[in-house]
C-alpha positions in Angstrom: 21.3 18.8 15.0 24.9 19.9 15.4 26.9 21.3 12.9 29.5 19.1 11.2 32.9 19.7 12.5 36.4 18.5 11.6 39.7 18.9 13.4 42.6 20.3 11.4 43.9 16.4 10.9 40.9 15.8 9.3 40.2 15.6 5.9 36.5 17.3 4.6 35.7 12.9 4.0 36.3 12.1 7.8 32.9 14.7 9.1 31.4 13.5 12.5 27.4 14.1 12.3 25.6 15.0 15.5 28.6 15.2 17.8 31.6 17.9 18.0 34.7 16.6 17.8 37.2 16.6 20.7 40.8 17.2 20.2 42.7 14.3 21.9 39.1 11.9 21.2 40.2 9.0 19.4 37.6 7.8 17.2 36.5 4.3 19.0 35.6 6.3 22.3 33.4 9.0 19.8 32.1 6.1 18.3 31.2 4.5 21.9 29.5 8.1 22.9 27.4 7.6 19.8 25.9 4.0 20.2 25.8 4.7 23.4 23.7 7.8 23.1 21.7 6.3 20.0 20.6 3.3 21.5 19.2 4.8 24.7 17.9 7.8 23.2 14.5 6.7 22.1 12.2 9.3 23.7 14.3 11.7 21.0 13.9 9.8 18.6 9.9 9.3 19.2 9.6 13.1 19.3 11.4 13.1 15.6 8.8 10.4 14.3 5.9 12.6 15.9 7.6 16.1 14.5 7.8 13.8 11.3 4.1 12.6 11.6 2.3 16.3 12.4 4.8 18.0 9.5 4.4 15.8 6.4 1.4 13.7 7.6 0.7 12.2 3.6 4.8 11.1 3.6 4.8 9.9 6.8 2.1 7.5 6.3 2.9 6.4 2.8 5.9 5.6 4.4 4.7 3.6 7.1 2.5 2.2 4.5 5.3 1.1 2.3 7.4 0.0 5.2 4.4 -2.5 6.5 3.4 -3.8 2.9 5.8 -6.8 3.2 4.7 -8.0 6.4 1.1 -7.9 5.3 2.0 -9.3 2.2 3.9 -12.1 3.8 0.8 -12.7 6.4 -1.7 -13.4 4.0 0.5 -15.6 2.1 1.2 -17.5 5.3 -2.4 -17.6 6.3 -3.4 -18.6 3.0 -1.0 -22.2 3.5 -2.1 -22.4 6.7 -5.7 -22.5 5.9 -5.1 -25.5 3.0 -3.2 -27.6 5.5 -5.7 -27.4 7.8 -8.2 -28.7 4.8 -6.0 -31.2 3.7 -5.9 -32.6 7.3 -9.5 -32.3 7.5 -9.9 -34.0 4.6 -7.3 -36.7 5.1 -9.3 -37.3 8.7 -12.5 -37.5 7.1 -11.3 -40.1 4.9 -9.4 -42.3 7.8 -13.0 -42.1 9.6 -15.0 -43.3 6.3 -12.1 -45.7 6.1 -12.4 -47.3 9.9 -16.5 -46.9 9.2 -16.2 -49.2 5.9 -13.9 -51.6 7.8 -16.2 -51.8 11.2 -19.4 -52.4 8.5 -17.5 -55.0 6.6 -16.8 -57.0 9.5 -20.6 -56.5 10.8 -21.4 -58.2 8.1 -18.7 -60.8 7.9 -19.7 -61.8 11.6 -23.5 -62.4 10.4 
């Protein structure tokens, strides 16, 4: 990581992370450099997560743990209402077919 550097304009608040500042730069075209950089720069950032991983294997996987205990959280929960209405459907069909059963008999035996 690069040091943080300011310009003598600057005040200690107004530090640039990651990138040295140019005299003359104005701040929207540092600011384009960055996202620019940042958002095409995911083999670096894959070699930090693996760094990460090999390092501090116990934190990295509690937090990937933490991070992905919402989403199972919220999966079984869905599963869960998705497995009662498909019950209740099943047992709303079964009674429309006992239903249209009762009425076919009943007119069996009205006919006779």
């Amino acid at each position: 990581m690069v040091e943080l550097k300011t310009t003598d304009k600057q005040e200690s608040s107004d530090t640039v992370i990651g990138s040295p500042v140019i005299p003359g730069q104005s701040w929207k075209e540092l600011l384009k450099h960055k996202t620019a950089t940042k958002m095409f720069d995911i083999k670096a950032w894959a070699e930090y997560v693996v760094e990460w991983a090999a390092k501090d294997p116990y934190g990295f996987l509690t937090t990937v743990i933490l991070a992905l205990t919402p989403l199972f959280l919220a999966s079984a929960v869905l599963s869960w209402k998705l497995a009662k209405m498909i019950e209740a459907r099943e047992k709303e069909q079964k009674k429309k077919q006992k239903r249209q059963e009762n009425i076919a008999k009943a007119k069996r035996l009205k006919k006779d």
